[in-house]
C-alpha positions in Angstrom: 12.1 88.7 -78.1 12.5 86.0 -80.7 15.5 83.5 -81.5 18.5 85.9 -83.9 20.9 84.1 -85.8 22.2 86.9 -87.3 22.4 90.7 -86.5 19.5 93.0 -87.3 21.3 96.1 -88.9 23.7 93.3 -90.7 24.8 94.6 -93.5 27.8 92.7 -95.4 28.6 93.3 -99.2 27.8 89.9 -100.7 27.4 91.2 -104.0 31.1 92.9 -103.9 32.5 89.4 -103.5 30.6 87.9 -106.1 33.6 86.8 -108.2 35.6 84.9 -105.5 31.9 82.8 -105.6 32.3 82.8 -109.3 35.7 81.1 -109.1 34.6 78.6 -106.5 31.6 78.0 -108.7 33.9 77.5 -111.6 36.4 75.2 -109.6 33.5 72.8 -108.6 32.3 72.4 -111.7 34.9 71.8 -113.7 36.2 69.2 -110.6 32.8 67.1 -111.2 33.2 67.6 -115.3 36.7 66.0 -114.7 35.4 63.3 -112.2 32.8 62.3 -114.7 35.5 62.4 -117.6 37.6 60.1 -115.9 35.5 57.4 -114.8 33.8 57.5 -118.1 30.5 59.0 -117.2 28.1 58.4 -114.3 28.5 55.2 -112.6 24.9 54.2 -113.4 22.8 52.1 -110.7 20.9 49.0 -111.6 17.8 51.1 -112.4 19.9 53.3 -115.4 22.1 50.7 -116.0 20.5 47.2 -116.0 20.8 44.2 -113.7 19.4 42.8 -110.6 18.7 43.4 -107.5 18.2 40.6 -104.7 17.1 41.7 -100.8 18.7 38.9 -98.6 17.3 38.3 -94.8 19.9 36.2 -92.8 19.1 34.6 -89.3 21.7 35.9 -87.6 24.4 38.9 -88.3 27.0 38.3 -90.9 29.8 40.6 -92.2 30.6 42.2 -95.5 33.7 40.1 -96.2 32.0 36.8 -95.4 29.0 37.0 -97.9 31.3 39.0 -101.0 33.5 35.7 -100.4 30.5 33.3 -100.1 29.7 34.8 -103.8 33.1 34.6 -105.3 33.0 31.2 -106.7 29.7 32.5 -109.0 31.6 34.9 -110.6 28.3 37.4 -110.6 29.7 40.1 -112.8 29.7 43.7 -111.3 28.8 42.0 -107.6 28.5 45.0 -105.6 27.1 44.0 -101.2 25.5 47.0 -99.6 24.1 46.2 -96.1 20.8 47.3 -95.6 19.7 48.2 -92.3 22.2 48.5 -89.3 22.0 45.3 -87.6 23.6 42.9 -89.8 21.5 40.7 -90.8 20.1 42.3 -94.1 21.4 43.0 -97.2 21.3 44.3 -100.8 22.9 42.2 -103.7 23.5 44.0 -107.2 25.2 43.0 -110.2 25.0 43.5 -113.8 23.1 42.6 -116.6 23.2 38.8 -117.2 21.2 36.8 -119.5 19.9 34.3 -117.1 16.4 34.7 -115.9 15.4 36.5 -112.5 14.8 32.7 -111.6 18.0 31.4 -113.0 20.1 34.6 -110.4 17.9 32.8 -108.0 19.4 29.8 -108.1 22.6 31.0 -108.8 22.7 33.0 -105.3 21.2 30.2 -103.2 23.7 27.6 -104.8 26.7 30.1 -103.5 25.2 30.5 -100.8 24.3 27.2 -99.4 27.6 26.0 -100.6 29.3 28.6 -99.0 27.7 29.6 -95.5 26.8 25.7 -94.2 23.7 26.1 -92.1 23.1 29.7 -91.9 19.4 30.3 -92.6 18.2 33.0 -94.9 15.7 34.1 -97.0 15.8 36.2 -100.5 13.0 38.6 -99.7 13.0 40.0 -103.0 14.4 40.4 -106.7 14.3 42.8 -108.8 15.8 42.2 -112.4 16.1 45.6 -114.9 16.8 45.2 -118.6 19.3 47.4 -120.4 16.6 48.6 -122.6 14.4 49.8 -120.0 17.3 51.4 -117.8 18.4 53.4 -121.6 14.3 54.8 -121.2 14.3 55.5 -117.5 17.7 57.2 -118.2 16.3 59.4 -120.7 13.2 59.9 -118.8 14.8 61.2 -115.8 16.9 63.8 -117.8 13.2 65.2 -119.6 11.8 65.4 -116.1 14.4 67.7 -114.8 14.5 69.9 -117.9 10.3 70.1 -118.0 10.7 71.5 -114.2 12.9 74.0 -115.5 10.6 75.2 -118.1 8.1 75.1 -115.6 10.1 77.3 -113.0 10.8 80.0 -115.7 7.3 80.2 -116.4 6.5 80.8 -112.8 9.6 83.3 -112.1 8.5 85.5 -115.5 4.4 85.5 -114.3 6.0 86.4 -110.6 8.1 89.0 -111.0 7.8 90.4 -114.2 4.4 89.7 -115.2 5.2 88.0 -118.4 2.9 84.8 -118.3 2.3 84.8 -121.7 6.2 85.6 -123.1 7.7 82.9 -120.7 4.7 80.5 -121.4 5.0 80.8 -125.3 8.9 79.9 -124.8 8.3 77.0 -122.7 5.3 75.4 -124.6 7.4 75.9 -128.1 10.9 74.4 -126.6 9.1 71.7 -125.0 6.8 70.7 -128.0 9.9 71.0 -130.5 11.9 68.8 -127.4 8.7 66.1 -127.5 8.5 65.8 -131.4 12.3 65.5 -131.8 12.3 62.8 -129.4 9.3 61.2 -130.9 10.9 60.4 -133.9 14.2 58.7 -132.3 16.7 61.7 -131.4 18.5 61.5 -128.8 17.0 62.5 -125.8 20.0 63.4 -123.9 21.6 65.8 -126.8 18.2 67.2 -127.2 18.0 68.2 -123.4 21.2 69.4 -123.5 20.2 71.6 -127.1 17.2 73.1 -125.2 18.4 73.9 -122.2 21.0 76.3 -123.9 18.0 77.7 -126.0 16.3 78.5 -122.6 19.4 80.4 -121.6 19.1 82.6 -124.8 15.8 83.1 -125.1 15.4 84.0 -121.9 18.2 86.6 -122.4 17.0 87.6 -125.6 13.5 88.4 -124.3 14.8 89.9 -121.1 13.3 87.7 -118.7 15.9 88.5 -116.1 14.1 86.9 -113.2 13.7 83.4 -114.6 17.5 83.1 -116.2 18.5 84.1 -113.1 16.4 81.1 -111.0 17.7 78.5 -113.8 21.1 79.5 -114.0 21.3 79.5 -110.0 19.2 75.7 -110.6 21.8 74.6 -113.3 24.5 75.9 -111.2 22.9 73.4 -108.3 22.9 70.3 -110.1 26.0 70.3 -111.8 27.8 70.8 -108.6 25.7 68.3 -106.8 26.1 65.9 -109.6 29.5 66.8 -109.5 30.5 66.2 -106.2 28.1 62.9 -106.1 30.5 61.6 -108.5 33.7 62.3 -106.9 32.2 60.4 -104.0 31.4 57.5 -106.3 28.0 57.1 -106.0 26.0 55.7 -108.3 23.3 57.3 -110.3 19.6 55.6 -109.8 16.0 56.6 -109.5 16.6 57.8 -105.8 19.2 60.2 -107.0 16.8 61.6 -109.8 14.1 62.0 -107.1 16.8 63.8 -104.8 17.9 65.8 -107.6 14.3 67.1 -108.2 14.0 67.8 -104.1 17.0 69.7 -104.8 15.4 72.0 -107.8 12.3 72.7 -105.7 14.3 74.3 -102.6 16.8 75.8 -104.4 14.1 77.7 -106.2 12.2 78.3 -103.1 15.3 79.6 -101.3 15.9 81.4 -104.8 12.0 83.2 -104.3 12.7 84.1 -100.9 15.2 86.7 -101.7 13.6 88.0 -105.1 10.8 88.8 -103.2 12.6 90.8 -100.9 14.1 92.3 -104.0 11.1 93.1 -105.7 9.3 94.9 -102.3 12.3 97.5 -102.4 12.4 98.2 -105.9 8.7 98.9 -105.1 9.9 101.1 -102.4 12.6 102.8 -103.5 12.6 103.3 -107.2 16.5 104.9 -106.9 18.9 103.2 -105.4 21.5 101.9 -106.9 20.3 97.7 -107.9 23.5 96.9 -106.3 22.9 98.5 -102.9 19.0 96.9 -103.6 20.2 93.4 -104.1 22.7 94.1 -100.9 19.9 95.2 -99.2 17.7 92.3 -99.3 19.9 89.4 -99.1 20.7 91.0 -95.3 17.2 91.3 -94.7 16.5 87.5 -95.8 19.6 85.7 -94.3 18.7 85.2 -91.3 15.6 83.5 -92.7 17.5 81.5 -95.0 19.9 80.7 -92.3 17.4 79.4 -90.3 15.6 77.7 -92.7 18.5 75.7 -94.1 20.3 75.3 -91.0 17.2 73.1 -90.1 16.7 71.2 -93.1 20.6 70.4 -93.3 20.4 68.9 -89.4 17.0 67.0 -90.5 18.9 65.7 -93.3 22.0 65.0 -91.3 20.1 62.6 -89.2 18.7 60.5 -92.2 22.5 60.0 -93.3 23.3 58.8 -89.9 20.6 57.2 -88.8 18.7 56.5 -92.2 20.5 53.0 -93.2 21.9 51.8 -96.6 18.9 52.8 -98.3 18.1 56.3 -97.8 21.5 57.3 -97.7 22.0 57.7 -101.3 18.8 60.5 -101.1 20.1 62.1 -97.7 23.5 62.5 -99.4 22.2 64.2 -102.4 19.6 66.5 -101.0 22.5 67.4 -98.0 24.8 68.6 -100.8 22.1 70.4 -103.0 20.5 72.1 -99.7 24.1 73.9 -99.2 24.9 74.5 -102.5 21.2 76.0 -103.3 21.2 77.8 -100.2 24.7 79.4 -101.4 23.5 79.9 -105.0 20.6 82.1 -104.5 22.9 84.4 -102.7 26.0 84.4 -104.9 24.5 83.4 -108.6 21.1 84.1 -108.8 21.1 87.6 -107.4 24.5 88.5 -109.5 22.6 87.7 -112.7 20.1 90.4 -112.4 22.9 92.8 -111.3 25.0 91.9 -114.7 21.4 92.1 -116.4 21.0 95.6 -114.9 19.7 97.1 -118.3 17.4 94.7 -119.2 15.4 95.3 -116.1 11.8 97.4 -116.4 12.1 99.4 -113.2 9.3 101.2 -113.7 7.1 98.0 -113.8 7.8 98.0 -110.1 6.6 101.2 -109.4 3.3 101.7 -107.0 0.3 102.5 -109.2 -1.8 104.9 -108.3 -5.3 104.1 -107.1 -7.5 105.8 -109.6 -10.7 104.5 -108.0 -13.4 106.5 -106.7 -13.4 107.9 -102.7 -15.5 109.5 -100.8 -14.7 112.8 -98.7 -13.7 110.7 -95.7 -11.3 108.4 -97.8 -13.5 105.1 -98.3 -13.9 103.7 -101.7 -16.9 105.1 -103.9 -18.5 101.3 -102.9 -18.0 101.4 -99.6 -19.9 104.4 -98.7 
């Protein structure tokens, strides 16, 4: 007998609470979109926003307090001490963009220092100094990357299930070649990712691939909540939070396929049911598999935000809240899209062909005999 997390013969109505999901949905979202409002946007990290970034080694442990008031007297604008590591002794400097040097913040930390801290021995490991310029680029860049794996992931969803490689490619190469050229000539990137994003959603309605608006409204759904929640939290923004962001995509989409799948083999199998009572169907069949899956990653995860020190734990908290949110999504938005989409769906493209080929009198294929 194997390990059951849930029932067998479950068989709960997940569809017919779709809109209680739809106002949680709603509640998040807007809750993040305030968050953001008020704090004037993402609280950027050094790698978005500019500055620098110093690694400090002490000999011995020394606390928060002690080092934040060993740098007061520099006045290092935006001074923000994050230890790194768990015993004590190492830790992460960041402040904003200055025009001094990387070698002029140098001096400028080991003059508070020393002046500050007498005899304690320590050693800046490393320093790391980011232009506002460059953190503008990276910002831009990180918001293309995201949209190109959407595009992507509609591609595969349309090939996948509806068998519209062409359709879905000829959408994805057009928005992001019109996306490129824009940019090229000095749009703004943001406002343009934002612009063809929304065409996505339209022309994926509009050509009725049901599947793939489906997979990146459930993704959009994901990140806005995540990015949501990370700024309640008051987190900042950085590289690590664009690659946990990404991480995100990839397994909501995968948790996404899981239960399309399931989908798609009883619409192959039963050509007529109800979709509702389909999509009902499968999401029993797959939960204990997504239960089990997720539960899994969330504990792996857990133990990285415990255990993972000051520098991971930006990533671990990210990827924790997209895990659960993506895991809830592809029940509760993805699944509910094809249901209000209910029209637009080619059943009979899911019905068994026949095999035409050649048999012999005792069933083998013509070639086989």
């Amino acid at each position: 007998m194997g390990l059951h997390f849930v029932p067998d013969n479950l068989n709960i109505n997940f569809i017919g609470i779709r809109k209680i999901s739809y106002a949680v949905s709603i509640f998040l979202i807007l809750l993040g979109v305030g968050s953001l409002i008020l704090s004037g946007g993402p609280r950027y990290g050094i790698d978005f926003a500019g500055g620098t970034t110093a690694q400090i080694k002490f000999e011995k442990p020394i606390s928060d307090e002690t080092l934040k008031k060993s740098l007061e007297a520099s006045s290092l604008p935006g001074l923000v001490v994050q230890q790194f590591g768990t015993d004590g002794t190492s830790y992460l400097l960041r402040v904003s963009t200055m025009p001094e040097t990387s070698e002029g913040m140098h001096a400028i930390v080991t003059g508070a220092l020393d002046a500050s801290l007498g005899g304690t021995k320590y050693e800046i490991q490393r320093m790391e100094t980011v232009g506002p310029k460059v953190g503008a680029d990276l910002r831009a860049q990180a918001v293309e990357a995201i949209y190109y794996a959407l595009l992507l992931i509609s591609i595969y969803v349309s090939g996948r299930f509806e068998h519209r490689w062409f359709t879905a490619g000829f959408i994805a190469c057009a928005l992001g070649g019109t996306m490129f050229g824009l940019g090229y000539m000095g749009l703004n990137k943001t406002v343009l990712v934002g612009a063809a994003v929304l065409m996505t959603l339209v022309l994926c309605w509009k050509f009725k691939l049901v599947f793939a608006l489906g997979a990146v409204v459930s993704i959009l759904h994901d990140l806005l909540v995540t990015i949501g929640l990370y700024s309640i939290l008051g987190r900042e923004f950085d590289l690590t939070t664009i690659a946990a962001l990404l991480t995100v995509v990839g397994y909501s989409l995968n948790d996404t396929i899981i239960v399309y799948d399931r989908i798609r083999e009883n619409l192959h199998n039963d050509m007529v049911s109800p979709l509702m009572k389909i999509i009902n169907s499968s999401i029993n069949q797959t939960i204990s598999r997504t239960v089990l899956t997720s539960g899994t990653t969330l504990i792996a995860i857990l133990a990285l935000l415990i255990f993972g020190g000051g520098t991971i734990f930006d990533f671990a908290l990210t990827v924790f809240i997209g895990v659960f949110i993506g895991t809830a999504s592809s029940i509760f938005i993805a699944t509910p899209v094809l249901l209000a989409l209910e029209s637009d769906i080619n059943r009979e493209s899911f019905r068994p062909k026949k095999d035409t080929r050649a048999r012999s009198a005792d069933g083998r294929l013509a070639a086989q005999v």
